[in-house]
Biopython code that builds the backbone (N, CA, C, O; Angstrom):
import numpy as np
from Bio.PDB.StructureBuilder import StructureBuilder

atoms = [
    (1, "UNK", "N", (93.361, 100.930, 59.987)),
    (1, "UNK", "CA", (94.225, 101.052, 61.144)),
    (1, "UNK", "C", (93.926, 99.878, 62.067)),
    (1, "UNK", "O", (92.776, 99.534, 62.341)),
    (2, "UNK", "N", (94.850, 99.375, 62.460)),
    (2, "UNK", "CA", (94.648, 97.933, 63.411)),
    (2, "UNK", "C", (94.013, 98.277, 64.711)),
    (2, "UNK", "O", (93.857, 99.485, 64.892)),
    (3, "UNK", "N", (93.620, 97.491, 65.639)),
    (3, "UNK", "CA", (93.026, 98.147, 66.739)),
    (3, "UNK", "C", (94.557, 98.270, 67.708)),
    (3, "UNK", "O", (94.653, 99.305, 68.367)),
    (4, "UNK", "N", (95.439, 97.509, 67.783)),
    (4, "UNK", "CA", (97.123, 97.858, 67.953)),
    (4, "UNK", "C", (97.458, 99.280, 67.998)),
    (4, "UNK", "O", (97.706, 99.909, 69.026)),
    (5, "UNK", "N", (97.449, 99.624, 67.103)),
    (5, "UNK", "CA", (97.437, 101.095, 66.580)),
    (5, "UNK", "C", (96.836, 102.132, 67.634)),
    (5, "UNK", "O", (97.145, 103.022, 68.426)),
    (6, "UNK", "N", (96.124, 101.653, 67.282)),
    (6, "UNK", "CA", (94.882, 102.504, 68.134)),
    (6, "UNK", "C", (94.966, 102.914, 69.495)),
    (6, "UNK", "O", (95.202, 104.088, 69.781)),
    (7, "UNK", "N", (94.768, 101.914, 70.467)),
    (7, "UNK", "CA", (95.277, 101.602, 71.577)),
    (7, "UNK", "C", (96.487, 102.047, 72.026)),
    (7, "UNK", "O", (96.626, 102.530, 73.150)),
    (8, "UNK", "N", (97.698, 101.879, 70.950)),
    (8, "UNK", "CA", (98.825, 102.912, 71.604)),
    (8, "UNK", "C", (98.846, 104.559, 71.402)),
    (8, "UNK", "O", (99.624, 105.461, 71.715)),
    (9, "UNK", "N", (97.524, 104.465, 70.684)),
    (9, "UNK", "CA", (97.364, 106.328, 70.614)),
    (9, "UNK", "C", (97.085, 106.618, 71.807)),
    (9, "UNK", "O", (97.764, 107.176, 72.669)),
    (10, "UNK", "N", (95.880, 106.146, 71.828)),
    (10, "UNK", "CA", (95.003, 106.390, 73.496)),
    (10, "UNK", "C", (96.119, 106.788, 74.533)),
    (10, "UNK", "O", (96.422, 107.804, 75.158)),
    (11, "UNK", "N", (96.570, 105.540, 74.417)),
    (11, "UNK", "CA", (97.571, 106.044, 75.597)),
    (11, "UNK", "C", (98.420, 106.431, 75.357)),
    (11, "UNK", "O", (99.165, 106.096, 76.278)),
    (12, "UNK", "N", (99.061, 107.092, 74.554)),
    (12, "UNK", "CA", (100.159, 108.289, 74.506)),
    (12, "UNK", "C", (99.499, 109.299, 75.191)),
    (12, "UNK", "O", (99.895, 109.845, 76.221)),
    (13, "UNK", "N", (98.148, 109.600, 74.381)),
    (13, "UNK", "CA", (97.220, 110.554, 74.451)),
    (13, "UNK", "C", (97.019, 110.434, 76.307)),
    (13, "UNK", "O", (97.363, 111.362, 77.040)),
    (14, "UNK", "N", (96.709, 109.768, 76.576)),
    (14, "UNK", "CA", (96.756, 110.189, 78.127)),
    (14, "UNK", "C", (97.623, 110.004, 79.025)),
    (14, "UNK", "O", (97.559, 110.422, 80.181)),
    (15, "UNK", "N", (98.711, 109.196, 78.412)),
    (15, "UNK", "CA", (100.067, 109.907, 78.685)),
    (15, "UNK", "C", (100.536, 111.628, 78.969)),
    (15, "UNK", "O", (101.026, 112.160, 79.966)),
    (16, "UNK", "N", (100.154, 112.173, 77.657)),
    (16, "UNK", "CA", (100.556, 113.496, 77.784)),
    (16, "UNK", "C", (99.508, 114.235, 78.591)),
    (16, "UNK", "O", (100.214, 115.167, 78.977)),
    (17, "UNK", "N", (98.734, 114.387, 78.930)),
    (17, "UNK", "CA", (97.151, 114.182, 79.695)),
    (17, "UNK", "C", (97.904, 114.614, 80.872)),
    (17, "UNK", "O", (98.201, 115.714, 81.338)),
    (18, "UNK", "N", (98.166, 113.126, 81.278)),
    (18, "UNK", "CA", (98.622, 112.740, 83.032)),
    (18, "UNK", "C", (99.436, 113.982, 82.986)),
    (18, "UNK", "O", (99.110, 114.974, 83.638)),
    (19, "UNK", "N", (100.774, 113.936, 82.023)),
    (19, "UNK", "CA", (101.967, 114.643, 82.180)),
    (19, "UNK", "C", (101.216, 116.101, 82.597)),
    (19, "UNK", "O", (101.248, 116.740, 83.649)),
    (20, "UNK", "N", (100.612, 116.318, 81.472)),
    (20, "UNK", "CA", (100.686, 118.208, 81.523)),
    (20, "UNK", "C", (100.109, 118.262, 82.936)),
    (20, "UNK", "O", (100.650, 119.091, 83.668)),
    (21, "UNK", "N", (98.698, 117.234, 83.685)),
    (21, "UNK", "CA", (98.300, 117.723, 84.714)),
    (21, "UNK", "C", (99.277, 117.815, 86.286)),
    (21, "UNK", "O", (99.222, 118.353, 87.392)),
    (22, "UNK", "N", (99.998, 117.055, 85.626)),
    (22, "UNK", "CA", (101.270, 116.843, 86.981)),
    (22, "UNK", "C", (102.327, 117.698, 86.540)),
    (22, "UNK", "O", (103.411, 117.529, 87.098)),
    (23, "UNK", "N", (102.265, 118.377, 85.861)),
    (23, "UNK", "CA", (103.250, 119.294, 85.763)),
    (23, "UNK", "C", (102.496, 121.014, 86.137)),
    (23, "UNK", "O", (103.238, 121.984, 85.987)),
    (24, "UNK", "N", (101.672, 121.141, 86.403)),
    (24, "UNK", "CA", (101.248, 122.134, 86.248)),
    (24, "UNK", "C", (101.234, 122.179, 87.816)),
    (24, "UNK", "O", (101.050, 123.249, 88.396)),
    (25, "UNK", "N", (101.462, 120.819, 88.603)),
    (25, "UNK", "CA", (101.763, 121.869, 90.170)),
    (25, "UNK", "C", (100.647, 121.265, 90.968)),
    (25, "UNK", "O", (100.724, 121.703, 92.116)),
    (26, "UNK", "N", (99.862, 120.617, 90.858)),
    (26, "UNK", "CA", (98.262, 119.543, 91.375)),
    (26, "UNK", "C", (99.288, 119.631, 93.106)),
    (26, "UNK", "O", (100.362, 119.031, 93.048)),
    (27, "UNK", "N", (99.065, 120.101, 94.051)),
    (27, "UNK", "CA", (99.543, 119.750, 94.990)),
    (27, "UNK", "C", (98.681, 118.655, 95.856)),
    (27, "UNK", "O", (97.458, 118.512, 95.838)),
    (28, "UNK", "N", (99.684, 117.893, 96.648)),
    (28, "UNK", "CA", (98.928, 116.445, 97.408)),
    (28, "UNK", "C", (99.009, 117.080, 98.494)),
    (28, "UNK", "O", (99.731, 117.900, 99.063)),
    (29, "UNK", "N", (97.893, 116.371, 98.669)),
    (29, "UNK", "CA", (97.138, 116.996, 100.046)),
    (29, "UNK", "C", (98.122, 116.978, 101.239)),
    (29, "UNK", "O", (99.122, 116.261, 101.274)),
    (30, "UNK", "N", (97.748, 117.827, 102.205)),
    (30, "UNK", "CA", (98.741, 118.145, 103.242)),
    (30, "UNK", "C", (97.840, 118.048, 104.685)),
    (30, "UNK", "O", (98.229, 118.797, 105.581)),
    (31, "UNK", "N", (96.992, 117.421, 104.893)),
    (31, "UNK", "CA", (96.168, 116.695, 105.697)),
    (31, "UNK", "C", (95.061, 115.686, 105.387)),
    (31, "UNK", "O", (94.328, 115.762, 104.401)),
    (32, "UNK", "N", (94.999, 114.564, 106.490)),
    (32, "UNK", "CA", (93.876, 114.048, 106.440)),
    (32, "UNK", "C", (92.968, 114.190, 107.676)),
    (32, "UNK", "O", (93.356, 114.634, 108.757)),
    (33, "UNK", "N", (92.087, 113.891, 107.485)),
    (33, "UNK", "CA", (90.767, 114.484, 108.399)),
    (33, "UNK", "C", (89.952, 113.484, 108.294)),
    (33, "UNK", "O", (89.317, 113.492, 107.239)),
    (34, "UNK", "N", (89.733, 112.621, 109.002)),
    (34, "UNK", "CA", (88.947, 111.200, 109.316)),
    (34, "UNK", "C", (87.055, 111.685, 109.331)),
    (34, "UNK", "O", (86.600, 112.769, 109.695)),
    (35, "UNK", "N", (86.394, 110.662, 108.892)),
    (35, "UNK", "CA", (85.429, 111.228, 109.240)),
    (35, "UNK", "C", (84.615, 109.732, 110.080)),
    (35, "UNK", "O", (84.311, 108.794, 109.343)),
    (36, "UNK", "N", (84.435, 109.666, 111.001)),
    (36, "UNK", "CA", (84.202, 108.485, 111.586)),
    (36, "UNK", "C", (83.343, 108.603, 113.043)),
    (36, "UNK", "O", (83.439, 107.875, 114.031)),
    (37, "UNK", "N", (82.499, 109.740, 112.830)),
    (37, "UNK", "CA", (81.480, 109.568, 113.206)),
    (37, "UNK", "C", (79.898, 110.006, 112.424)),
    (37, "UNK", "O", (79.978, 110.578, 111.337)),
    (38, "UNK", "N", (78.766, 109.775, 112.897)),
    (38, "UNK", "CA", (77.606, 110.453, 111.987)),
    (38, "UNK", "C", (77.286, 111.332, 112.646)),
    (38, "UNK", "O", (76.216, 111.752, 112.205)),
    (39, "UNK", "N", (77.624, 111.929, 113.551)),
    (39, "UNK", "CA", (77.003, 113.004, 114.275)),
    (39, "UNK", "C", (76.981, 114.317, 113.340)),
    (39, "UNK", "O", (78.011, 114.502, 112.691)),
    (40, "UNK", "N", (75.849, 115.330, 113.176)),
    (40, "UNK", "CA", (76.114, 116.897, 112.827)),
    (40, "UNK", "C", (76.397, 117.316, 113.570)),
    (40, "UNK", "O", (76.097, 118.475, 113.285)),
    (41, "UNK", "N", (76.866, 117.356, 114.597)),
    (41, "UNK", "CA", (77.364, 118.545, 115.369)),
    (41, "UNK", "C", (78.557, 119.621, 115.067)),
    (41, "UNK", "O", (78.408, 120.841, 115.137)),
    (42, "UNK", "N", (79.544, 119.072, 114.784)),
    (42, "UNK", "CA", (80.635, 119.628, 114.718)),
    (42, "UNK", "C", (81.912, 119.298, 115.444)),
    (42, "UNK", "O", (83.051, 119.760, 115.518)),
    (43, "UNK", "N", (81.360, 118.491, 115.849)),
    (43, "UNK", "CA", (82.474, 118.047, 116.845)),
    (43, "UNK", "C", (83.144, 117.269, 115.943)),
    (43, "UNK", "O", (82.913, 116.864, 114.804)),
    (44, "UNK", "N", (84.459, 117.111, 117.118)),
    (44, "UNK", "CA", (85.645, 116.123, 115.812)),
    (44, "UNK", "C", (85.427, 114.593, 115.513)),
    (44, "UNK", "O", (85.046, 113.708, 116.279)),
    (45, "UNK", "N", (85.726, 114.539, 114.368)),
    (45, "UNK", "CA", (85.494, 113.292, 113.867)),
    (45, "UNK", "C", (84.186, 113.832, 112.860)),
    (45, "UNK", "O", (84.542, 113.550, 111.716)),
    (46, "UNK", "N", (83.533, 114.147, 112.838)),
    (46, "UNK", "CA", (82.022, 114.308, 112.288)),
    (46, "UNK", "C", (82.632, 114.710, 110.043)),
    (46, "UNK", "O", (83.726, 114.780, 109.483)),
    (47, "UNK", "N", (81.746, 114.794, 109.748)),
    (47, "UNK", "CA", (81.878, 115.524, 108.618)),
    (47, "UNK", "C", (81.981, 117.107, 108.283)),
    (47, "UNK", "O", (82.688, 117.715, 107.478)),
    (48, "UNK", "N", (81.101, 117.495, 109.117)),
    (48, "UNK", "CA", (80.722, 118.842, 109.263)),
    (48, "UNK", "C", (82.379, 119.632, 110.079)),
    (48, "UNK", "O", (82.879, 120.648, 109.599)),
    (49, "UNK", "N", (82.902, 119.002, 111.158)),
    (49, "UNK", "CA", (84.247, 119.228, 111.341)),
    (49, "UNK", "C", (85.169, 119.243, 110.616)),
    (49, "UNK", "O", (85.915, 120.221, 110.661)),
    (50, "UNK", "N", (85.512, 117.875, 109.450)),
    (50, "UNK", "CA", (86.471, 117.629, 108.997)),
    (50, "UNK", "C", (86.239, 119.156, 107.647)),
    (50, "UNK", "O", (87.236, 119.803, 107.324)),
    (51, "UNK", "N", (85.197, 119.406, 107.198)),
    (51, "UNK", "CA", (84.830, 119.938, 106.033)),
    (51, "UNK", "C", (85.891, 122.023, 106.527)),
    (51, "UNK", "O", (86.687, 122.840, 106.065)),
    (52, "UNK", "N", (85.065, 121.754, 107.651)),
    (52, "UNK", "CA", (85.297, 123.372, 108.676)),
    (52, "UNK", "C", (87.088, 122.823, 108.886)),
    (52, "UNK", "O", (87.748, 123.842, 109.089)),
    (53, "UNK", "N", (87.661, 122.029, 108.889)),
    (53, "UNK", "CA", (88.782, 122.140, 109.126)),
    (53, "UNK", "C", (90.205, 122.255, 107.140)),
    (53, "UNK", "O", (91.138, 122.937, 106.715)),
    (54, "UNK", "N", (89.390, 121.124, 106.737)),
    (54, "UNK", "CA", (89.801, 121.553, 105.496)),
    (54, "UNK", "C", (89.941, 122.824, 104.874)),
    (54, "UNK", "O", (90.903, 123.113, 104.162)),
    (55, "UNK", "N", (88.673, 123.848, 105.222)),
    (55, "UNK", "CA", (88.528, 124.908, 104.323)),
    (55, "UNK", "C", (89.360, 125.934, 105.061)),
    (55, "UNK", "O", (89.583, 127.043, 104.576)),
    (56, "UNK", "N", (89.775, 125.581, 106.138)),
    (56, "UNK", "CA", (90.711, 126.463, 107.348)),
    (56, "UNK", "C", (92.052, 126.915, 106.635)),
    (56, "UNK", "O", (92.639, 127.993, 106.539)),
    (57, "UNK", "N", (92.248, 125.829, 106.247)),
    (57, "UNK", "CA", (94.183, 126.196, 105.836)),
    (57, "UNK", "C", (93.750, 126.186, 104.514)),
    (57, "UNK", "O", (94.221, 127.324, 104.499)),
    (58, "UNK", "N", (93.342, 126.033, 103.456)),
    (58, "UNK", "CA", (93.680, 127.349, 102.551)),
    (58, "UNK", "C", (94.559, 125.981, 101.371)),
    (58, "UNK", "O", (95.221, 126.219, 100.361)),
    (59, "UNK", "N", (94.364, 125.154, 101.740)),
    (59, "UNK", "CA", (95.031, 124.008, 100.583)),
    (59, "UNK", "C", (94.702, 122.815, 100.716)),
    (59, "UNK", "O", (94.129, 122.481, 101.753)),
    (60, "UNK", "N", (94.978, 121.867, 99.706)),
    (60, "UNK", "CA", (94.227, 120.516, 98.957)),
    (60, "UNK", "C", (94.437, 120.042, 100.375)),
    (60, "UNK", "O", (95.476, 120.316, 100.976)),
    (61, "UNK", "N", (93.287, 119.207, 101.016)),
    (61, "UNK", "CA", (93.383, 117.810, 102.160)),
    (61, "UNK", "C", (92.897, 116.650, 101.668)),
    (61, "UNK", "O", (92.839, 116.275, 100.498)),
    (62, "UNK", "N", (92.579, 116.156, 102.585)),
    (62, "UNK", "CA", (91.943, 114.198, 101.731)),
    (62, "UNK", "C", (90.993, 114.176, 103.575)),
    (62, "UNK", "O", (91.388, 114.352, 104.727)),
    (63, "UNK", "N", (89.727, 113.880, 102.982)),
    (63, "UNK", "CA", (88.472, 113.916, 103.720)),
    (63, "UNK", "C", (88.390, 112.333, 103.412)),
    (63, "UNK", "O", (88.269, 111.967, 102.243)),
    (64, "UNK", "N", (88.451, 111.465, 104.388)),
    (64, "UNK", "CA", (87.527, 109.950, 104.153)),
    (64, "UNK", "C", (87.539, 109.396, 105.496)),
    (64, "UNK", "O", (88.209, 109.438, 106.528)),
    (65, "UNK", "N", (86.283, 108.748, 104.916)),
    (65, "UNK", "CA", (85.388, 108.001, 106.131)),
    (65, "UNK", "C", (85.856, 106.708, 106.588)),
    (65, "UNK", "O", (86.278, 105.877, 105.783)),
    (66, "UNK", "N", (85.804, 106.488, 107.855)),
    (66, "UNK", "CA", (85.957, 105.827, 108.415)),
    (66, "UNK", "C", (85.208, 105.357, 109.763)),
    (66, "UNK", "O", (85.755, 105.179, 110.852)),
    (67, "UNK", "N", (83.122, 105.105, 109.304)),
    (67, "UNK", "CA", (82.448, 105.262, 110.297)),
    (67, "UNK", "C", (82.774, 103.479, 110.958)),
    (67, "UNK", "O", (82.891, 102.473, 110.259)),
    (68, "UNK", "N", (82.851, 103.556, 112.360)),
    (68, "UNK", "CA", (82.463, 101.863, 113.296)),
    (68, "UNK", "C", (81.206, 101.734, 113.421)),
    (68, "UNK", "O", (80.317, 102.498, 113.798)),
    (69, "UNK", "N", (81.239, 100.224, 112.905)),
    (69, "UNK", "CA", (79.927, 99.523, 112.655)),
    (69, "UNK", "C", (79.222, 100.072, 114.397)),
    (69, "UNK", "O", (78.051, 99.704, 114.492)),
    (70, "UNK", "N", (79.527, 100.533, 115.168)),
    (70, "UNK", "CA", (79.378, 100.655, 116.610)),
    (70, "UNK", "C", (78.918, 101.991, 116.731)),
    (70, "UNK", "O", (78.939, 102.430, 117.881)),
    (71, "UNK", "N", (78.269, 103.194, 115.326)),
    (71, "UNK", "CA", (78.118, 104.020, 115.237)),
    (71, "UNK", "C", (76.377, 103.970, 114.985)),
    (71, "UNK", "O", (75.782, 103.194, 114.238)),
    (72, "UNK", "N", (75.882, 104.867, 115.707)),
    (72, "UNK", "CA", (73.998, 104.444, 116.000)),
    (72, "UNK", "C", (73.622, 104.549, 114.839)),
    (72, "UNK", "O", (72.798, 103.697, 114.507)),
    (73, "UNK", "N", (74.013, 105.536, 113.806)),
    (73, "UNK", "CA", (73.912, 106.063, 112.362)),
    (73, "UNK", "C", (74.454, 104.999, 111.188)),
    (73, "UNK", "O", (74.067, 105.132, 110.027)),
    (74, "UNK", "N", (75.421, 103.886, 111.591)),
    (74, "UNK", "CA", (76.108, 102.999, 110.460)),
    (74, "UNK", "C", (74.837, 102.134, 109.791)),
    (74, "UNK", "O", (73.948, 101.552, 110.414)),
    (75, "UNK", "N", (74.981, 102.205, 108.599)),
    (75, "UNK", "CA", (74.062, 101.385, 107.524)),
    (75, "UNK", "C", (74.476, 100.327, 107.155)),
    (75, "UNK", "O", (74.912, 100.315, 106.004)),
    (76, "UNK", "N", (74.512, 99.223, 107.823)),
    (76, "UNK", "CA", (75.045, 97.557, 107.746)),
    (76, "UNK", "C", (75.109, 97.488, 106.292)),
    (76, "UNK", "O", (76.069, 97.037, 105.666)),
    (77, "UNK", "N", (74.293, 97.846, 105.907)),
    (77, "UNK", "CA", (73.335, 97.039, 104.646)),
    (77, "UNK", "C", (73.956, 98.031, 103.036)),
    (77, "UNK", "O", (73.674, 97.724, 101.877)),
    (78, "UNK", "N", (74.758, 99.122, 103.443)),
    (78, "UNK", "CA", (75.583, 100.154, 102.741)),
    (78, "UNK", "C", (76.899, 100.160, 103.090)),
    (78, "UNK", "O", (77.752, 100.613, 102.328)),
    (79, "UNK", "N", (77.130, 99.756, 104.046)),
    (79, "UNK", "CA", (79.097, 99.919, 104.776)),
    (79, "UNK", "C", (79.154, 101.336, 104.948)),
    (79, "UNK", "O", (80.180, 101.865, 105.376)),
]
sb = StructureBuilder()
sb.init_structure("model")
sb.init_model(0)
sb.init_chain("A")
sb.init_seg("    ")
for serial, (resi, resn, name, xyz) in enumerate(atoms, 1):
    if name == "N":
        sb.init_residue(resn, " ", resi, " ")
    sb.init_atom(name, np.array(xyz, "f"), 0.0, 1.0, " ", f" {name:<3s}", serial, name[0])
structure = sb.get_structure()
């Protein structure tokens, strides 16, 4: 079998993959929730907020960070 061959299996194969998982209903998230500070407290912006607000409503969100280098907690040396 050529490696040609091959290669267009694969990806049929996760072709039908993608398909079945997007057909089955994967809903996109219906909030985002910043996380852009390091504080634990709970307060907004924090992680510990965004996490307590996600699990609130009951469906898929999108959690990402967005700490300023101007944050006492930011790790230059990690981003």
């Amino acid at each position: 079998m050529s490696k040609f061959k091959v290669l267009i299996g694969i990806s049929t194969s996760a072709l039908i993959i993608l398909s079945a998982v997007f057909s089955v209903g994967i809903a996109a998230p219906t909030a985002d929730f910043a996380v852009t500070k390091t504080a634990d407290d709970g307060t907004i912006g924090t992680l510990r907020w965004a996490i307590s607000q996600s699990n609130s409503n009951g469906v898929p969100d999108l959690i990402y960070f967005s700490i300023p280098t101007l944050d006492p907690n930011y790790d230059s040396s990690n981003g």
